[in-house]
C-alpha positions as CSV (number, residue, x, y, z in Angstrom):
1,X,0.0,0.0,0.0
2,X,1.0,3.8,-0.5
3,X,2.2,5.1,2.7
4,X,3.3,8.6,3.7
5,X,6.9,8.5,4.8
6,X,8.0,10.8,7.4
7,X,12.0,11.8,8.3
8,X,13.2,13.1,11.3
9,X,15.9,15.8,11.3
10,X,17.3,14.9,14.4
11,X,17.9,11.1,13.8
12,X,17.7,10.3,10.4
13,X,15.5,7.9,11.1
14,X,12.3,7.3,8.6
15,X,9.1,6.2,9.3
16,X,5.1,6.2,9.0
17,X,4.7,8.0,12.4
18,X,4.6,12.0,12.5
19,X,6.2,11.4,15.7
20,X,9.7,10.0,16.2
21,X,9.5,6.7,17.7
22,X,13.7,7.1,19.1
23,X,13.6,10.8,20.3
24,X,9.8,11.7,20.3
25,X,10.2,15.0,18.1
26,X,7.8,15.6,15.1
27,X,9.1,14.4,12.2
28,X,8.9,16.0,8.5
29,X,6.6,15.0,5.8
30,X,9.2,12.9,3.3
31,X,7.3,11.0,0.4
32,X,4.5,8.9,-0.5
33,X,5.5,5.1,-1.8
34,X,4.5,1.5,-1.4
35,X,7.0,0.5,2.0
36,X,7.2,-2.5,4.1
37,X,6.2,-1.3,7.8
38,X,6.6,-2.6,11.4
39,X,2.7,-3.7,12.5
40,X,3.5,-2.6,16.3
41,X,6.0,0.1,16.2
42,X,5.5,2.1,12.6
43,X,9.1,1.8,11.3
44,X,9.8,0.7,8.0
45,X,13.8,-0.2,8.7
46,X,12.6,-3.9,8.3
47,X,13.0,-6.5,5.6
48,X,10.1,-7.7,3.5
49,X,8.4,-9.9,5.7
50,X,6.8,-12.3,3.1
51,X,10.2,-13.0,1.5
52,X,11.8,-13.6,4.6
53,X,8.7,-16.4,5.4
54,X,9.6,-17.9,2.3
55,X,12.9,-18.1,3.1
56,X,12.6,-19.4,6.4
57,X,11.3,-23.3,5.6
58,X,14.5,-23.2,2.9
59,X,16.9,-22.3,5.7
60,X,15.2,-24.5,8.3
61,X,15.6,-27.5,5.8
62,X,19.1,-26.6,4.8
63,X,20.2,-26.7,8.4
64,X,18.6,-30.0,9.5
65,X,20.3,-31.2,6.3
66,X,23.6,-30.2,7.0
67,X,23.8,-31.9,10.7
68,X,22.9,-35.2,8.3
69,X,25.7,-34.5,6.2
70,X,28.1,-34.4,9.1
71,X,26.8,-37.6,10.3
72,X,27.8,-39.0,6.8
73,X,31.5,-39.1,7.7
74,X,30.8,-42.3,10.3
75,X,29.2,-43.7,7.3
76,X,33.0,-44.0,6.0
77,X,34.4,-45.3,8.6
78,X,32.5,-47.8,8.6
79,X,33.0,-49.0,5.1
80,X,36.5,-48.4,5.9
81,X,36.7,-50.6,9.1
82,X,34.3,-53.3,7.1
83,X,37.4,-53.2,4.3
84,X,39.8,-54.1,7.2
85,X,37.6,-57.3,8.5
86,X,37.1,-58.9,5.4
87,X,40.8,-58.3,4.4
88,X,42.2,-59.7,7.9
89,X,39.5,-62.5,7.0
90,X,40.9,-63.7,3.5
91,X,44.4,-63.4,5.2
92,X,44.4,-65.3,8.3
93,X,42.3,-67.9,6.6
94,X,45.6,-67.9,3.7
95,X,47.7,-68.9,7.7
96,X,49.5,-65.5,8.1
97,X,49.8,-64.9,11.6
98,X,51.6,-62.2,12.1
99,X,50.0,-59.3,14.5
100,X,48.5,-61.7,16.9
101,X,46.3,-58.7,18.4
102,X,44.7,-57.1,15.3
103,X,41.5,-59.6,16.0
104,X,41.3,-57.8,19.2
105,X,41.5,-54.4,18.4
106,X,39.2,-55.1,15.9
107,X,36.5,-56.4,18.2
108,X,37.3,-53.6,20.8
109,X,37.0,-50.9,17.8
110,X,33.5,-52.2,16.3
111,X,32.1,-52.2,20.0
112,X,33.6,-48.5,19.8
113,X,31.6,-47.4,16.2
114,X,28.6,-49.2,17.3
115,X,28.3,-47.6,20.4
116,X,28.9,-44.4,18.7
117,X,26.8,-45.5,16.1
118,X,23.9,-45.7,18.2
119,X,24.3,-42.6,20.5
120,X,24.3,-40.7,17.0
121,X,21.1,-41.9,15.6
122,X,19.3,-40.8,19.5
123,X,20.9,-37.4,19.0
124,X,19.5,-37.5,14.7
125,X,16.0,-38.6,16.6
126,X,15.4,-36.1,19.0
127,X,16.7,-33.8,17.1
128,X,14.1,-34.3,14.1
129,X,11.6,-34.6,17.0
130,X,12.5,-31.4,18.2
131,X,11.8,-29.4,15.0
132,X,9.2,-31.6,13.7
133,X,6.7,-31.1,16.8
134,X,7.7,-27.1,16.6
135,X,6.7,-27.5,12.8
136,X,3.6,-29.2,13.6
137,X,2.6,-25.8,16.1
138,X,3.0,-23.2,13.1
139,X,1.9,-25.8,10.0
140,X,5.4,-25.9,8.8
141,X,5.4,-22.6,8.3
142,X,2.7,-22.7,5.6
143,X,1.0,-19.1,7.0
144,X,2.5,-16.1,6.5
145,X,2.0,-14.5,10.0
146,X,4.6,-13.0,12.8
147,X,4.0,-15.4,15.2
148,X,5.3,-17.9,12.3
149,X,8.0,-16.4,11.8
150,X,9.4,-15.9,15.7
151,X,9.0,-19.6,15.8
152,X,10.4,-20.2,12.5
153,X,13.8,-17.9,14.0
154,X,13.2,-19.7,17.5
155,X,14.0,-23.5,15.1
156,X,17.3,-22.0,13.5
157,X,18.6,-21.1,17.0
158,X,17.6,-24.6,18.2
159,X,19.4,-26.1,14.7
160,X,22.3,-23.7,15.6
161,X,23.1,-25.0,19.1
162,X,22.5,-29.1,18.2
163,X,25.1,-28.5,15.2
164,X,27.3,-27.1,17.7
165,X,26.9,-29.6,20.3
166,X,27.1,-32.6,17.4
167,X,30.9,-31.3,16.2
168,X,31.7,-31.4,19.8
169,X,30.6,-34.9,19.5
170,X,32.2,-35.6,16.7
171,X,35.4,-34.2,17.4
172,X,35.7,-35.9,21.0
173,X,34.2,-39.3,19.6
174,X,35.2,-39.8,16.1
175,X,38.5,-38.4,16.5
176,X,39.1,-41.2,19.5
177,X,37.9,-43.7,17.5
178,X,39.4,-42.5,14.0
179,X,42.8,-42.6,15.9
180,X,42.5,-46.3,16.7
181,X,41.8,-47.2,13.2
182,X,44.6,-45.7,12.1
183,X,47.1,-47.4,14.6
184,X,45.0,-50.8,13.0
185,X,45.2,-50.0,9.5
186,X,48.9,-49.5,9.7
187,X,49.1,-53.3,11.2
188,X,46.5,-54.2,8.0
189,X,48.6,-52.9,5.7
190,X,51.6,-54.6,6.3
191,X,49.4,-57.7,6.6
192,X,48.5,-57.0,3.3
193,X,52.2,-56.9,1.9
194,X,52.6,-59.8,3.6
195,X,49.8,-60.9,1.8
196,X,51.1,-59.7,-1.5
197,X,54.2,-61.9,-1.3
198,X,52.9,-64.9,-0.4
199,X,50.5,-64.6,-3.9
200,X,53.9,-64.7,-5.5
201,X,55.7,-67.8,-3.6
202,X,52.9,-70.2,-2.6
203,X,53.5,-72.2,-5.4
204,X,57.3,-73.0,-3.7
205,X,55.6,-73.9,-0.6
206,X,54.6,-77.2,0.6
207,X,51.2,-78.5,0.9
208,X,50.7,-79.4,4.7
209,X,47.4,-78.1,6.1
210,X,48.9,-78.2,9.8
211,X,51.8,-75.3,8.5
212,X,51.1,-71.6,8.9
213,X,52.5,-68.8,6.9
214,X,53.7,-66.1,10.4
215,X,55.6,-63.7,8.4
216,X,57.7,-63.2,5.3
217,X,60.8,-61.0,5.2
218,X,62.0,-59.6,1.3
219,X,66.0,-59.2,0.7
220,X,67.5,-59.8,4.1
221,X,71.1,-60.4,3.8
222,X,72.1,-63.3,4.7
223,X,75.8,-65.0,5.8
224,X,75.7,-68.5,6.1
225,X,79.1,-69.5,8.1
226,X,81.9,-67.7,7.0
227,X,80.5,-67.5,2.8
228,X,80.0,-64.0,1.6
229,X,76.6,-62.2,2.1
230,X,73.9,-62.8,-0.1
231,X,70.3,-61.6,-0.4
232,X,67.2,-64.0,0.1
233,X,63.4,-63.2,1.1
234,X,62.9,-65.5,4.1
235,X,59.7,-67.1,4.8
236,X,59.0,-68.3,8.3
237,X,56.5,-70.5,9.5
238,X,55.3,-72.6,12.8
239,X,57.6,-75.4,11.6
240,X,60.1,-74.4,9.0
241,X,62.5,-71.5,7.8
242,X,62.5,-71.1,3.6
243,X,65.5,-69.1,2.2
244,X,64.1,-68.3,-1.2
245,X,66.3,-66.3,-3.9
246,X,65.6,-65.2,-6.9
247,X,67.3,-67.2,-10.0
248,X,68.0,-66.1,-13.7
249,X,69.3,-63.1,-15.9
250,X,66.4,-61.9,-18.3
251,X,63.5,-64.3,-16.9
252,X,63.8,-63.7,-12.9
253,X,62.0,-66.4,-11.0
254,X,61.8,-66.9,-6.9
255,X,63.3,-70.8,-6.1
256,X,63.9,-72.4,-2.5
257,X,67.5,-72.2,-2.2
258,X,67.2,-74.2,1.5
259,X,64.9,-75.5,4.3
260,X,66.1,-74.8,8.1
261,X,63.8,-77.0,10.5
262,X,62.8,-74.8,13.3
263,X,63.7,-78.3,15.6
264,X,67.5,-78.1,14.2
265,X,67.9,-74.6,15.9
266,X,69.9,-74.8,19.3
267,X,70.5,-70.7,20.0
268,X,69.2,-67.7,19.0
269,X,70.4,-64.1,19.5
270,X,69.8,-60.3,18.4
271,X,73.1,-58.5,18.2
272,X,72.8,-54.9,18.2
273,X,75.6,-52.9,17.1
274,X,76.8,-49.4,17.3
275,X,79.7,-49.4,14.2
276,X,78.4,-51.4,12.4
277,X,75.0,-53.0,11.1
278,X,72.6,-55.2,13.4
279,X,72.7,-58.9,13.0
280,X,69.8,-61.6,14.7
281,X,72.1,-65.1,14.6
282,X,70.9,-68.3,15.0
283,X,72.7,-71.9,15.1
284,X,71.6,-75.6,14.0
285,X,73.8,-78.6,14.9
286,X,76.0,-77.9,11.8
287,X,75.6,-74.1,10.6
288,X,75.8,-70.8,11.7
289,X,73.4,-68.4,10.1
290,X,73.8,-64.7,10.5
291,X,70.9,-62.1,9.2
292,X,71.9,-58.4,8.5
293,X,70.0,-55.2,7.6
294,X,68.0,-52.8,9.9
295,X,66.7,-53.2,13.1
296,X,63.0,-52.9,12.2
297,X,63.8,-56.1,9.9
298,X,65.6,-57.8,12.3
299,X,63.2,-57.4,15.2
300,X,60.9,-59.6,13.2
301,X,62.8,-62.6,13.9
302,X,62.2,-61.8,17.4
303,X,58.7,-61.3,17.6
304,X,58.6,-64.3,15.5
305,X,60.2,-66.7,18.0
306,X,58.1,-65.1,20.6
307,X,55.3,-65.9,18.7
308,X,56.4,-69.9,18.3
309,X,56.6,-70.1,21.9
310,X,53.2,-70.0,22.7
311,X,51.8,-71.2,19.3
312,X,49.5,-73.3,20.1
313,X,47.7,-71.6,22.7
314,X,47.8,-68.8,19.8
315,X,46.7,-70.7,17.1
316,X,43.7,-71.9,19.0
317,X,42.6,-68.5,20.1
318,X,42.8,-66.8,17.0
319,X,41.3,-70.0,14.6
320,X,38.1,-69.2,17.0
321,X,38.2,-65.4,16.2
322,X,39.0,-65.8,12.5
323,X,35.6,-68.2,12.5
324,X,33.7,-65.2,14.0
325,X,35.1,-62.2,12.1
326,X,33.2,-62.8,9.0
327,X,29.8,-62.4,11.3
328,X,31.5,-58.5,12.4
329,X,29.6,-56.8,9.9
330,X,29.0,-53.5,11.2
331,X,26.4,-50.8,9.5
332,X,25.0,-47.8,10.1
333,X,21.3,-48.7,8.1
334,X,19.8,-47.6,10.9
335,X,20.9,-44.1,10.9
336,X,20.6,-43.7,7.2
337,X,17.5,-45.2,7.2
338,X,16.5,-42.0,9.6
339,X,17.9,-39.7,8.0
340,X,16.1,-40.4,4.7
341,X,12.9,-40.9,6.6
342,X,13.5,-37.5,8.3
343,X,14.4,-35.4,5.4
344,X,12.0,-36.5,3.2
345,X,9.2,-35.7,5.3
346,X,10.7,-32.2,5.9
347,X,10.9,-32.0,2.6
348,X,7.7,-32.8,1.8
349,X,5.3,-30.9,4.7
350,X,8.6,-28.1,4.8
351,X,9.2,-27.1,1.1
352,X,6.9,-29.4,-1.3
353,X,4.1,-26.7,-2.5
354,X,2.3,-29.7,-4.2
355,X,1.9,-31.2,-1.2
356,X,-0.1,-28.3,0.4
357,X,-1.8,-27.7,-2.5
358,X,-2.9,-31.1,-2.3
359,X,-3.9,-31.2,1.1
360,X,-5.8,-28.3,0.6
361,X,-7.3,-29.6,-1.9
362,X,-8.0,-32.6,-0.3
363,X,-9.9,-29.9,2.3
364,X,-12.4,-28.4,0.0
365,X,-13.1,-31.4,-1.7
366,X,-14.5,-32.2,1.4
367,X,-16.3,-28.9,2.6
368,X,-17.8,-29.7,-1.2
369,X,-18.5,-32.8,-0.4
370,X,-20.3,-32.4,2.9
371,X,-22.1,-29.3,1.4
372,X,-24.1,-31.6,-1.5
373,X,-24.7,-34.5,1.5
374,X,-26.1,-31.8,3.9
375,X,-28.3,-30.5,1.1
376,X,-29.6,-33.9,0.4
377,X,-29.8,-34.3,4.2
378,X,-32.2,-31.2,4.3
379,X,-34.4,-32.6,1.4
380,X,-35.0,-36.3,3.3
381,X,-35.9,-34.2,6.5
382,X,-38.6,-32.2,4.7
383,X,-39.7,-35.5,2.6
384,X,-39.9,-37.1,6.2
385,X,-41.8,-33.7,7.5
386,X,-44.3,-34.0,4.7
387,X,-45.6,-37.9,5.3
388,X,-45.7,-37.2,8.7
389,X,-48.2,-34.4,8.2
390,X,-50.0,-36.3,5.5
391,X,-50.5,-39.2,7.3
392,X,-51.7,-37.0,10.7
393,X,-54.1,-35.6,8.5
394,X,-55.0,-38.9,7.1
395,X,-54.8,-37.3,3.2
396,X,-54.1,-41.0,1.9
397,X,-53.5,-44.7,3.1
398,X,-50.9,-45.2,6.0
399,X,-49.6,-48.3,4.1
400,X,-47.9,-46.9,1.0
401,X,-46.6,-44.0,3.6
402,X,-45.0,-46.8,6.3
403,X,-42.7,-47.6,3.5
404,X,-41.4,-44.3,2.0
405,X,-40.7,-43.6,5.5
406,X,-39.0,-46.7,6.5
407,X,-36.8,-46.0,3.2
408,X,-36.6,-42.1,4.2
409,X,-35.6,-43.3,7.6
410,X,-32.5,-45.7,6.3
411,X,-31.3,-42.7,3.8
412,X,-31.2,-40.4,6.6
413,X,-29.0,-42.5,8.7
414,X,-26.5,-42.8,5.9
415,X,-26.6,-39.9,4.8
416,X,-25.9,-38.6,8.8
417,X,-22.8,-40.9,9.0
418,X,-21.5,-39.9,5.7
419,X,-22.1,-36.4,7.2
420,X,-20.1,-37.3,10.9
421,X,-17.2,-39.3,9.7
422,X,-16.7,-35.8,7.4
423,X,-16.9,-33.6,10.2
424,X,-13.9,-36.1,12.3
425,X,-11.8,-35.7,9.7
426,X,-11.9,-31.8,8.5
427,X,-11.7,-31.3,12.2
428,X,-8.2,-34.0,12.3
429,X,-7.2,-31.8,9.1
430,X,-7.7,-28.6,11.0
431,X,-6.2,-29.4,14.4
432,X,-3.0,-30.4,12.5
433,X,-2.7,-27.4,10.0
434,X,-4.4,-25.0,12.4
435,X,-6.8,-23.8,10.2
């Protein structure tokens, strides 16, 4: 609408008040043009308040959506840690048994992500039940009216603070449990080297179901008594040592060069050296064999032996957990299967104009509706009213009249239920939508 504008000289402040509404002096006549205007207090520094109410639903939704897309980063971790159990899976079932813990720290990580998992889909609940009952109070923002829009403002600042207190979540949480995979994954991946190699030399292996692949060592020098040096990728199992080098000019190939019983050994020893390189040493009843290279390397033997000491308490342990890790499947359905439930509605009752076109729809279809059945309601009743009166004045036979009514009677009844279940559900329509 056209408005007089007024200015005031002392503020600078415009509005549709000939009085100042900051320091109380009369204000100057300004212009005359169409301006947006406060209701309650006259000033027209304010935004247009019908674009702003559009805006609002688009800002609730984009909010709510990006919590969910925070929430997607769990999603791969999961896929991630789900990776790391099949591949430990296919490995310890090909007998490499190095990392004797990585079984446990998986089990200890997926009761980690699933408790995580499951405080995460509470917090994605309540919080959609938060706004969603808030919606319900102003029909998702479907009437343009102030008190629409303070509530509309009143559901950012509630989305505001649960983003807030979900990236404190996430950072105290995920970054906990993001660190232990990490420390995992390093073990994975060298199990997957390992892995790697034994693809290339299982064919120079022997067939016996009762010998386990522990660990396999590439290019280790070796020295066997006192013969020069040479190189040779060792592979050491629960029974036997391989030394394996490779053979050829142009075509390379990998062939056992010699088999060292683990039952012909007699001493062990890691020699550690300041001036010179590290050596682990180890005797049978008629050779000396000396390993060179760097420490890491070297401290395999060790943890290797370590290993054979206890090896069949270990074996039996971890055959039990490889049996179980296939069944470690963890998911996160749940929580996606909320968030698409969640958004989809709030896309539907928050933005969707189709759908509250056709809900309104829906209502007049049935004010129509009831409108033609109350009509014919009101034409039984007089048909009723007529008989009556004809048959109190005795105008004609009661007999032919008994039976109209009996019929007018039955119509009625319909018609009056037709009419009631109507009414319940225009006034279900209209509680929800707060027509």
């Amino acid at each position: 609408m056209s408005n007089t504008v007024y200015s005031c000289s002392t503020c600078g402040i415009e509005s549709l008040d000939s009085k100042c509404q900051k320091c109380g002096s009369a204000t100057e006549f300004s212009r005359n043009e169409p301006t947006n205007s406060c209701e309650w207090c006259k000033s027209i520094d304010v935004e247009d308040g019908l674009l702003y109410h559009q805006q609002l639903p688009h800002l609730i939704f984009s909010s709510f959506s990006l919590i969910n897309k925070k929430l997607s980063q769990v999603w791969n971790l999961t896929q991630k840690y789900l990776e790391i159990v099949k591949n430990v899976y296919d490995m310890r079932k090909a007998k490499i048994m190095l990392f004797g813990d990585v079984e446990d720290e998986i089990t200890l990580l997926r009761g980690k992500i699933s408790t995580f998992i499951d405080q995460l889909v509470k917090f994605e609940n309540d919080t959609f039940a938060m706004i969603d009952e808030k919606l319900r109070t102003i029909g998702y923002m479907r009437f343009t009216n102030l008190d629409n829009i303070e509530r509309g403002e009143e559901i950012l600042n509630l989305l505001e603070n649960r983003l807030d207190l979900l990236d404190t979540t996430i950072e105290s949480k995920f970054n906990e449990i993001n660190e232990d995979f990490q420390f995992l994954n390093q073990k994975v991946d060298f199990l997957s080297f390992q892995f790697g190699l034994l693809s290339k030399i299982h064919h120079l292996l022997p067939e016996d179901k009762d010998e386990h692949l522990i660990s396999i060592l590439p290019r280790i020098w070796l020295k066997k008594n006192n013969k020069l040096p040479k190189k040779f990728l060792i592979v050491l199992t629960n029974k036997n040592l391989y030394l394996l080098r490779e053979k050829g000019l142009f075509n390379v190939k990998l062939k056992t060069k010699e088999t060292v019983s683990l039952s012909y050994i007699i001493n062990k020893k890691f020699i550690s050296r300041i001036l010179s390189r590290d050596m682990f040493r180890f005797k049978t009843r008629l050779d000396t064999y000396s390993f060179l290279g760097r420490k890491e390397n070297l401290e395999q033997f060790v943890i290797y032996f370590e290993i054979l000491e206890n090896y069949i308490d270990y074996s039996i342990h971890k055959s039990s957990i490889i049996e179980d890790l296939k069944y470690y499947s963890l998911t996160i359905n749940e929580l996606k299967t909320n968030i698409q439930r969640n958004v989809s509605h709030l896309r539907a009752y928050l933005l969707n104009k189709r759908e509250l076109k056709r809900e309104l729809y829906w209502r007049e279809g049935q004010d129509a509706r009831f409108k033609k059945l109350f009509e014919q309601l009101l034409a039984v009743e007089r048909k009723i009213h007529r008989l009556n009166e004809t048959r109190r004045h005795g105008a004609r036979g009661t007999k032919g009249i008994d039976g109209l009514l009996r019929k007018l009677t039955s119509e009625h009844h319909r018609l009056k239920r037709q009419l009631d279940d109507i009414q319940r559900k225009s006034a279900e329509f209209d509680d929800l939508w707060e027509f």
